[in-house]
C-alpha positions, 0 to 999 in steps of 0.5 A: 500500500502506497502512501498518497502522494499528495501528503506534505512531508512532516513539518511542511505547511499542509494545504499551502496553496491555501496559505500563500494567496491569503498571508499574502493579501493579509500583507498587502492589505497592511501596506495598503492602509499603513503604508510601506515598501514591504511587508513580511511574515515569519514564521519561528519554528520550534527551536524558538529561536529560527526565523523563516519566511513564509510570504511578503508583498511590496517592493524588493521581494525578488532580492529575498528569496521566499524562505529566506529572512533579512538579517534587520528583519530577524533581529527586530523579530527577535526583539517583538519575541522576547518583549512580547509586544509591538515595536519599531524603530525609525532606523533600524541600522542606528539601534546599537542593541541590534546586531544587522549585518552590515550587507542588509544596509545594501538590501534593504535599499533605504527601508530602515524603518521597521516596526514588528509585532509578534504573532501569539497563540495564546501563550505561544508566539509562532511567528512575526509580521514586520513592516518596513518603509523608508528611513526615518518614518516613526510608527504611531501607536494607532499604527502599531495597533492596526498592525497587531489587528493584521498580526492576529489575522496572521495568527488565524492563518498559522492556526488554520494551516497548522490545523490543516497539516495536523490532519494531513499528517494524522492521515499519513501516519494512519496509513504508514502505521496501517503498512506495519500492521499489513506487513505484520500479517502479509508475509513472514520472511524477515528480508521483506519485512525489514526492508519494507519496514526500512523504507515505509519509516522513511514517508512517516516522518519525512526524513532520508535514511533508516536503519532496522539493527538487531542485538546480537549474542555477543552485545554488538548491533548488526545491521538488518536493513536500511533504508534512503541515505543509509544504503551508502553505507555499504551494505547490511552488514555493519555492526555497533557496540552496544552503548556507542553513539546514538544506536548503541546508546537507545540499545544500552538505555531502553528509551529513545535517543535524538539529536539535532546535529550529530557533527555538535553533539558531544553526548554520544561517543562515535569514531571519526571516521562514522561522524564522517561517514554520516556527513558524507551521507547526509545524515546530520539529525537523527533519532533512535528508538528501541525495538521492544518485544515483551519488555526486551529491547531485540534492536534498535529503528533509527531514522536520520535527516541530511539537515539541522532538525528538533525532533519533537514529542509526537515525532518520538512518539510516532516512531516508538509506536511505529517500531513497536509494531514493527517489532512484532513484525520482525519478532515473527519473521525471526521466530519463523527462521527459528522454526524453520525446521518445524515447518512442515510439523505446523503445516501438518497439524494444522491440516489436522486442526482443519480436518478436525473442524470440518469432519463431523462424525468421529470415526472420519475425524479419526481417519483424517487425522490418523494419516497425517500424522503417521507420515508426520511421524515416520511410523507404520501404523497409527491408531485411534482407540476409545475406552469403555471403563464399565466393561474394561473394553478398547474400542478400535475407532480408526487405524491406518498402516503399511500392511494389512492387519485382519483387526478393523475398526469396530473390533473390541479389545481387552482394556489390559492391551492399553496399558496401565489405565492409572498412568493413562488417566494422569495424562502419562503416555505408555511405551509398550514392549510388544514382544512382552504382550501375551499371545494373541492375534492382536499381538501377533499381528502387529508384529508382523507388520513390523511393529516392535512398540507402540506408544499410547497416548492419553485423550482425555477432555476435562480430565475425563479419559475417553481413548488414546492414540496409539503409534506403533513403532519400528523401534523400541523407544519413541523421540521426545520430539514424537511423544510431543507430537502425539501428546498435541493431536491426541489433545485436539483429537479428544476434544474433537471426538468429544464434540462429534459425539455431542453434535451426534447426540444432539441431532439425534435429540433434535431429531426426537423432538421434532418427530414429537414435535409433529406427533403432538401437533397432530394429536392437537390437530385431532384434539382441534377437529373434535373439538370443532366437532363437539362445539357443532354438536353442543351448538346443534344437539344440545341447543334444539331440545333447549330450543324445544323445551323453552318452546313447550314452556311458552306455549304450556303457560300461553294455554295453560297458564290461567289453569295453574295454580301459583306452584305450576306457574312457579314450576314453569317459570323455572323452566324457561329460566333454566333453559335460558341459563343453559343456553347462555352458558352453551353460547358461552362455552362456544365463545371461549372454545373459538377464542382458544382455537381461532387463529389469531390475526392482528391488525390495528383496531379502531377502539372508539367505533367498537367501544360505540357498537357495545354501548349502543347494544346496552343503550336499553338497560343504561336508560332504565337504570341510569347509567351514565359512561364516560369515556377517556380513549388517550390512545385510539388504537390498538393492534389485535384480532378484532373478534376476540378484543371486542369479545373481551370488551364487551365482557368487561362492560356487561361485568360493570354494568351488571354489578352498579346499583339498580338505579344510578352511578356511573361507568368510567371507559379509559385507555393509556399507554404503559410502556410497549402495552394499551390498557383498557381500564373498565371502573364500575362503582358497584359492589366490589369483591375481596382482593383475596378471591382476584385470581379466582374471580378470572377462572372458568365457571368462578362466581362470588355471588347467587345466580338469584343475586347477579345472573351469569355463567362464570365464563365472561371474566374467563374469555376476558383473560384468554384473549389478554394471554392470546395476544401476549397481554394480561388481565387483572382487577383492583377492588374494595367492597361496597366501593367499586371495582376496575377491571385491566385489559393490556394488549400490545400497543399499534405500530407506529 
């Protein structure tokens, strides 16, 4: 990944076709109303003491090229820096504190007249605007002002650009840091690694040479890779001692190391011969910071500028986080060299963690493996065995081997082949002797494959023993490097043996419960068509020979009615209302059964049109008794199945209006939202019930008073409550006697 190339190196103003045009109009504009030959803004860099020039406007600008600074002009910018405020001077070659060379007097070709103001910002000065105008002009202080006014626009500008090249230069680092992290991941040979590395350090701090140095056994810093100017020095394979100069010191130290000019600085100790070296080159400013893996410096990353430079805080920074994650890349391509010759033994294990991952049944999991790891370990047979400790058997899973044995999988053994179960239940490998073994065709067969021991290796998953693997070998002993190996794929193997064997349970319960699954939806489904048959039945059946015993009544007391004394009329009477009551229960019943087994559809439902349809139909008995209903709907809509809710609703009205006194009071109908939830509240100031008998009072066929006292069959309340749980909602009550009672129905609220 390349880095853009529109990236402004480090330090340079970002965004400076930006910042030119406008430092420049804000200069002529001052020389426009202050008047002047020239203007000129610096800008103070660091050090705190260097002056460069970064725009002008006016006259003579040709003689001082852009960059550059006229010594009159530093040295009045030095004097605005120190006092921190405006100043001028109608000559500036007579100021006997000022040190001008003599040659600027020719420069500035008779514009001696200066006055400075030092750009802050807040309690930093970054820069100066000078003015200057002929010899013997003195500044009013009004001028001085307007200047400042132009200086603090400068400010803005610096800020501005600063602001840009910050961004920018985040920008960069993000994307040389990202190179790092790729390089980390794409690839594990240490010359690629080191030379990327070498050369990405180079564009993140806009400097000219890198060097990447290892520590080496013997205290010296080899040189691994390097990178721009470095590569004149000849080649990667120039040592330092450990301590010398400034490498060898950040290698010695553990922190970071910097110079501005290595040709000045005496701190740290080099040879002529390299302090030439670096000249030669061009590397003059350098920084070194130590290559860090897990709290152990492994080497040194240096970069170095063929100019003068301070390396800041965030440049010190940058470059440790930058040679943190390059150590960790170079680590890694070190560990792979140091692993060269385990290569192929990695390889093969993770072909065996990916035949593990892959495989579902054990005995193929098994069978992948076996393969792979008895090339891997050069033996003739390999085999994978679980144990039955109940019945003291080996189970043989899967083999693979050089020749042909009459054993197989599936073949059960005497646990005592295994070894000494103790041992193996400990986590210890066996070595059996197979000469030592008993007589028998197990034994006798893998002699004659060549086997002379095999080596059983422990599975075992949470220190449970559940089989081994067993190699068997040509010779008598096995490698610690074999025992190792086996010890690793026996662990994968028992863990992967583990989880087929769950999955295998888990489909097979699966696989149950689905057929029960299906078998109770059908006996539902039967219970369903009966019950839809009985419901037809009652409805046809029952409700006839009701139909016709209410009907006899009729006509019995119609003809016969005046023939009766008091007690047949009594009888009679009894009759019909009997009839009436068990009719009422059976439509009852049927309602509650449809609202069971209907399928449950929800859609937004209106609850002012279907609490005004349930009023009218009580619009009669409201007038007789005078009742009055008021209604507080603060939420119009809910979303349900419209049949059930208002099955539901006009229960809740019948219940109110059957319990109010026999003549006046009132009933109150209201609706708010809680949370996710409608609820429908229903209060009646009748006779109320006890709190104690609340759940009772929602039970199918449940009443708290005489038919004779508040007729009824017990379901209403009941056919209320299913259709709250049908539609994931709940109904309850709250009541005090003699004082009332409200009755809640919460049901999902509509969609937004």
């Amino acid at each position: 990944m390349e880095l853009p190339s529109n990236l402004a190196p480090r330090g340079e103003p970002s965004g400076a076709l930006d910042f030119a045009p406008a430092a420049e109009r804000i200069l002529a504009t001052a020389l426009r109303l202050l008047g002047g030959r020239r203007a000129h803004l610096y800008r103070l860099d660091p050090d705190g003491e260097t002056f460069t020039r970064v725009a002008a406007a006016g006259e003579g600008d040709a003689k001082t090229p852009h960059g550059g600074a006229t010594s009159a002009d530093i040295a009045m910018s030095g004097r605005a820096v120190r006092e921190r405020r405006a100043i001028c001077t109608p000559d500036v070659f007579a100021e006997p504190d000022l040190s001008v060379e003599p040659s600027a007097l020719t420069a500035s070709e008779g514009a001696a007249a200066l006055a400075a103001v030092p750009l802050r910002a807040g309690v930093q000065v970054v820069g100066t605007l000078v003015l200057a105008d002929w010899a013997g002009r003195r500044y009013t202080d009004q001028e001085l002002a307007l200047l400042s006014v132009f200086g603090d626009q400068a400010v803005l500008l610096f800020e501005n650009a600063r602001g840009r090249a910050e961004l920018v230069q985040q920008q960069h680092e993000a994307f040389a840091l990202a190179r790092v992290g790729r390089l980390i991941s794409e690839t594990l040979d240490l010359a690629t690694v080191s030379d990327r590395i070498a050369e990405g350090v180079l564009g993140l701090l806009g400097v000219h040479s890198s060097a990447i140095r290892l520590s080496r056994p013997d205290g010296m810093l080899g040189a691994l890779a390097l990178g721009g100017l470095a590569k004149e020095y000849g080649g990667a394979g120039e040592v330092v001692p450990a301590g010398i100069g400034l490498v060898g010191r950040a290698a010695i130290e553990g922190r970071p190391m910097w110079t501005s000019d290595i040709r000045s600085d005496d701190r740290f100790q080099l040879s002529p011969e390299i302090r030439e070296r670096n000249v030669r080159v061009g590397i003059i400013a350098g920084l070194a910071v130590p290559l860090r893996v897990g709290g152990e410096v492994i080497g040194v990353l240096s970069v170095g500028s063929p100019t003068p430079r301070i390396f800041t805080a965030e440049d010190i920074a940058l470059l440790q986080t930058f040679a943190d994650q390059a150590a960790i890349a170079i680590h890694n391509a070190l560990a792979r060299e140091v692993l060269a010759k385990q290569a192929e033994r990695l390889r093969i294990l993770h072909e065996i963690d990916r035949a593990v991952i892959t495989e579902q049944a054990p005995v193929a999991i098994a069978e992948a493996v076996l393969g792979r790891l008895r090339d891997l370990l050069g033996v003739p047979r390999a085999i994978v065995n679980l144990f039955d400790l109940e019945t003291g058997e080996v189970e043989w899973l899967a083999a693979v081997g050089r020749h042909r044995m009459h054993l197989g999988p599936g073949v059960r053994y005497p646990l005592s082949f295994a070894g000494d179960i103790g041992a193996l239940r400990r986590g210890e490998p066996q070595v059996i002797d197979v000469h030592a073994l008993p007589s028998s065709p197990h034994a006798d067969a893998l002699l004659a494959s060549g086997v002379q021991a095999y080596m059983v290796v422990p599975m075992r998953v949470g220190g449970e023993l559940i089989g081994s693997v067993s190699i068997g070998g040509e010779r008598a002993d096995f490698p610690p490097e074999q025992v190792t190996i086996a010890q690793e794929v026996a662990t994968q193997l028992a863990i992967a043996i583990t989880q087929a064997r769950l999955h295998e349970q888990v489909a097979r319960q699966a696989a149950e419960l689905e057929q029960r699954v299906q078998e109770r939806t059908r006996e539902l489904e039967a219970a369903n068509r009966e019950l839809d048959a009985f419901a037809s039945m009652v409805s046809h059946d029952l409700k006839t020979p009701l139909r016709a015993v209410a009907g006899y009544a009729h006509t019995v007391e119609e003809e016969y009615g005046d023939r009766l004394d008091d007690t047949g009329r009594r009888y009679l009477a009894t009759i019909r209302s009997s009839a009436g009551q068990m009719g009422q229960l059976i439509d009852d019943l049927l309602r509650y059964s449809r609202i069971e087994h209907h399928a449950l559809e929800r859609r937004p439902v209106l609850l002012k049109p279907l609490l005004d349809q349930l009023l009218e139909a009580h619009a009669a008995e409201l007038r007789e008794r005078e009742l009055t209903v008021t209604e507080d709907l603060a939420v119009a809509e809910v979303t349900g199945e419209r049949e059930g809710l208002r099955e539901a609703l006009a229960n809740l009205l019948s219940n109110a209006v059957k319990f109010s006194p026999r003549r006046g009071g009132s009933i109150a109908v209201r609706s708010s939202r809680e949370g996710d939830d409608v609820v429908i509240a229903v209060a009646d100031r009748g006779v109320g019930f006890d709190m104690q008998y609340h759940d009772r009072i929602f039970g199918i066929f449940e009443r708290l008073h005489l038919q004779e006292e508040y007729p009824g069959t017990g379901v209403g309340l009941a056919i209320v409550r299913k259709v709250a749980e049908r539609h994931g909602g709940r109904a309850w009550a709250q009541s005090e006697i003699g004082k009332g009672s409200v009755f809640f129905l919460a049901i999902p609220a509509a969609a937004p």
